[in-house]
C-alpha positions in Angstrom: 26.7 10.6 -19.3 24.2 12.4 -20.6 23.8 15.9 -21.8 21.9 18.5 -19.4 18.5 19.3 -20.6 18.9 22.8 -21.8 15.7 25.6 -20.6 14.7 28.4 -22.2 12.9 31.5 -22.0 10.8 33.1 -24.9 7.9 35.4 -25.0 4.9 34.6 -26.3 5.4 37.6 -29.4 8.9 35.8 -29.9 7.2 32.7 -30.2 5.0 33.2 -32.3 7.6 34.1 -35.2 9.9 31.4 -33.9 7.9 28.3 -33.6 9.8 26.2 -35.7 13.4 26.8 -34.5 11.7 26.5 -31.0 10.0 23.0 -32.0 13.6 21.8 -33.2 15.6 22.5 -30.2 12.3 20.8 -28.4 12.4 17.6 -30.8 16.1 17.4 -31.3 18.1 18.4 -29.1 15.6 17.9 -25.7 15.7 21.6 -24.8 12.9 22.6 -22.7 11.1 26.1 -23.5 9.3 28.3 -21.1 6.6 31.0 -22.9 6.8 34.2 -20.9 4.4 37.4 -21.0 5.2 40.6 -19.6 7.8 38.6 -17.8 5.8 35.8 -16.6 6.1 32.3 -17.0 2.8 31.2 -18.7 3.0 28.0 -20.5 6.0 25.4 -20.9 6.7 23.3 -24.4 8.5 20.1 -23.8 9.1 17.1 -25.8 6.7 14.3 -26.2 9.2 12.3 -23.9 8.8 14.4 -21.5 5.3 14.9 -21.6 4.9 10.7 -21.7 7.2 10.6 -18.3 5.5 13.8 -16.7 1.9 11.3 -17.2 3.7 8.8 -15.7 5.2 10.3 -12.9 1.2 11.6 -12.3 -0.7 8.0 -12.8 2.6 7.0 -10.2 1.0 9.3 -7.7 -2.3 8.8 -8.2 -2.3 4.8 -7.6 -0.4 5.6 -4.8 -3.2 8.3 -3.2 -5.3 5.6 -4.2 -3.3 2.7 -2.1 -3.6 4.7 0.9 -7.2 5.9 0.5 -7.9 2.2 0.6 -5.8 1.4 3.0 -7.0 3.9 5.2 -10.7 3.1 4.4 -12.7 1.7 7.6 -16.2 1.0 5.6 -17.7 3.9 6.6 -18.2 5.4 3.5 -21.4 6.2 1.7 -23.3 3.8 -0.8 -22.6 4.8 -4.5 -26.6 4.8 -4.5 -26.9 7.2 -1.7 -24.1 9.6 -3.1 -25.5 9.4 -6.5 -29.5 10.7 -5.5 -27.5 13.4 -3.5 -25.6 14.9 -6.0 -28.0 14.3 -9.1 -31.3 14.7 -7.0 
């Protein structure tokens, strides 16, 4: 079985003087690491795993908005051409 990802909170000021233990616990040990200010989540740092699966998980939903937008599509759309002139004049 494998280990919980750990989460963790740090401010921004804290980070800043503890990027590299911060990257560690990231790289090594799969720890994820919220950045806070003034008690407010601002920014997240996550492994690269992470990150590739998160990109995944969003090309996932996109092909499938995509699917149904064809799917759904009756032809009654407008010509490239036409939509092209009306947005670049």
């Amino acid at each position: 079985m494998a280990s919980p990802i750990k989460r963790h909170e740090v401010t921004s000021g804290s980070l800043r003087s503890r990027l590299a233990d911060v990257l560690n616990r990231i790289a090594y040990a799969g720890d994820r690491v919220v950045v806070t200010r003034h008690g407010k989540a601002i920014a997240a740092v996550i492994s690269a795993n992470d990150l590739r699966l998160l990109e995944e998980l969003e090309d996932a939903r996109d092909a499938a908005l995509l699917r149904r937008a064809v799917a759904e599509d009756n032809g009654s759309g407008i010509p490239v051409d036409d939509l092209r002139r009306d947005l670049l004049g």
